[in-house]
N, C-alpha and C positions, 0 to 999 in steps of 0.2 A: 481610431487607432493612435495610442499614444507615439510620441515621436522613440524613434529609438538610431543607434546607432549602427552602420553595417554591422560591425561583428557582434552586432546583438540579434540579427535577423537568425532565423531557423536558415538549417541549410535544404538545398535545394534538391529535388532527384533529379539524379544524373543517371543513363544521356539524356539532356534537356531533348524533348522533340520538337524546337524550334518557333512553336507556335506561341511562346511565353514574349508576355509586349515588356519591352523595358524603358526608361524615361532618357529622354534625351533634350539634347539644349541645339537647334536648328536656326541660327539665324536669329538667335537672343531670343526665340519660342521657346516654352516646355512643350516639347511633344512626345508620343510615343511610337515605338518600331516593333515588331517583330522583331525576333532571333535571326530567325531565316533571311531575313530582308539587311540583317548589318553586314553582308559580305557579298551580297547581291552582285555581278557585274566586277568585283574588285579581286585584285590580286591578295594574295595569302601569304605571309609569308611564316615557315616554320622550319626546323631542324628537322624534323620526321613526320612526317603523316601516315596513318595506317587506314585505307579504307575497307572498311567491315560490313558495308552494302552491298546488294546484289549492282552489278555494272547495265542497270535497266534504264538508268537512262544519261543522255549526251553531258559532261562537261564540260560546259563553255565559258566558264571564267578559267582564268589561268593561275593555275597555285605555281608558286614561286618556293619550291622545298629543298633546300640543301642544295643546290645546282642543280636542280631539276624542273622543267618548263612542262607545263600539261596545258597546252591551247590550243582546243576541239580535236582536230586529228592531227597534232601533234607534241611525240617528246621530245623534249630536247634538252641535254643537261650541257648549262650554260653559268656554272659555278664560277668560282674564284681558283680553286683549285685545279693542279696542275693533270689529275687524273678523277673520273666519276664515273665508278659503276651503275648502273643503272638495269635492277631484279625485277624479274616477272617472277613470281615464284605461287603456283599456284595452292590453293587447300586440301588436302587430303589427293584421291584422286582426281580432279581439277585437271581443266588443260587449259591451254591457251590458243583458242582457235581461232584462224584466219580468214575463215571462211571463203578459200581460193584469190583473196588477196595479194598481191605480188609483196614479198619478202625481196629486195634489191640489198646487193652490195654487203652480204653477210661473209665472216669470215670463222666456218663453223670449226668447233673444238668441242670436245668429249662428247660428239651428239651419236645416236640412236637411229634405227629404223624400225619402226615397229613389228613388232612378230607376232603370226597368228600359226599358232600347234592346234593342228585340224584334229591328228590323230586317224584313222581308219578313212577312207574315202568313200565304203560305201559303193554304191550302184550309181548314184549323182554326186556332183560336188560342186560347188559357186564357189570361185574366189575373188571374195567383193573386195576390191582396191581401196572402199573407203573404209577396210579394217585395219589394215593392214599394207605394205610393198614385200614380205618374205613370210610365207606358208611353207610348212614341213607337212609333210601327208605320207602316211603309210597306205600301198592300194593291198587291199582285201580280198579283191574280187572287181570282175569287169565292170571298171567305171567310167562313166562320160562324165567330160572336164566343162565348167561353164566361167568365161572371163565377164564379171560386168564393174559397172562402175566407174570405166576410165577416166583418167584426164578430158575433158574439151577440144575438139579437134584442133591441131595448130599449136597445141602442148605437147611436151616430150615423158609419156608415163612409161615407167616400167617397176618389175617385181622379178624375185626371186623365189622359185619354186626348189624346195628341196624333196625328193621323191624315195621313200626305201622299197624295196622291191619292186622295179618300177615295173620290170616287164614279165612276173609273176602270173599277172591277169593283162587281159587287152586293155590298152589308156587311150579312149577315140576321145582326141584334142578337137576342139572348136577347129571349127572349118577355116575362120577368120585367122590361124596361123598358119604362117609359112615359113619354110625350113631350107638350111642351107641346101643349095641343090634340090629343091622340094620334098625333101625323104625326112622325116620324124626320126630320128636318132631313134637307137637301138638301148634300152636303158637296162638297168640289173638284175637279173633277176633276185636276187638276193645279196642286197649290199645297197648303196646310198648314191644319190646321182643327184646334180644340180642343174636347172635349167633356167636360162636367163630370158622374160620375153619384154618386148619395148615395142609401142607403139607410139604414133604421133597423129592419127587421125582420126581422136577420140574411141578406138577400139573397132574403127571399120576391119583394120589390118594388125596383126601381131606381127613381129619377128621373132623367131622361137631360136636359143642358138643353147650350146652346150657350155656348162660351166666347170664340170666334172663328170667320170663317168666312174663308178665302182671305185669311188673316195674313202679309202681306209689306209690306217697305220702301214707305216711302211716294213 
């Protein structure tokens, strides 16, 4: 191959996949490297990074991005500047999940709880807590109520049940709740009722208490 100049070479497809060897000077040698192997172990540094891979597997060098630290399990933005946001913002519907990991020391604003619109309840009903913490249910007809999914014993779970016509048809609650004074509130027959339950011992025991009864415009 005749000799030629860099901006005489073809250009390259991009995104390189890493495995391209390029010529390097080690110690007054010419040798060659890997793509993948120039940033091995070392820090990064850039104005913005965008990762566009699946997060399958561990991070253990540390990028060093606009005041932001990524080393193994942890971030930490460590800028120049006097304030750094620092966004999770996931793709489409995407979440960002914990997987029961402790969240410490958050100071939460414009957050959410997720809602699950059951709609008719039917003869059966599960309200699985890993869907949702507030289910709205309309009862149809006599139905038994099923809680699964709690929290971990030793954790503080609870949810918000909203019920229309609660007391339309019979509502036989899991056994595992108990009620102020042992008596299951007397709910609407036609009209909207809210009820709050909390456990803490993985779902051995509920506490079922009242959060509204026959909730309409004044």
């Amino acid at each position: 191959m005749a000799d030629l100049k860099i901006s005489q070479l073809p250009a390259a497809t991009t995104p390189v996949a890493g495995t391209e060897v390029l010529p390097i000077v080690q110690s007054g040698t010419t040798s060659k490297v890997a793509i993948s192997d120039l940033t091995a172990g070392r820090s990064v540094a850039a104005s913005d990074i965008t990762v566009t891979t699946a997060f399958a597997t561990t991070f253990d060098t540390n990028i060093a991005a606009a005041g932001m630290t990524m080393a193994g399990s942890s971030i930490v933005a460590d800028g120049t500047d006097a304030d750094i946001s620092i966004n999770i913002t996931p793709k489409g519907t995407g979440a960002v999940a914990l997987a029961d990991a402790i969240l410490s020391r958050p100071t939460l604003k414009d957050y959410a709880v997720e809602g699950v619109a059951i709609g008719n309840a039917g003869a059966t009903r599960t309200f699985d807590l890993t869907a949702g913490n507030f289910f709205s249910v309309t009862i149809d007809q006599a139905t038994t109520f099923t809680f699964s999914n709690p929290p971990g014993s030793g954790d503080f779970g609870c949810f918000v049940m909203e019920i229309t016509n609660g007391s339309a048809f019979v509502i036989t609650f899991p056994a595992s709740v108990d009620w102020p004074g042992g008596t299951a509130p007397t709910l609407t027959a036609s009209g909207v009722d809210q009820l709050v339950f909390t456990t803490r011992d993985g779902g051995t025991t509920y506490f079922g208490f009242v959060a509204g009864l026959d909730i309409k415009s004044p």
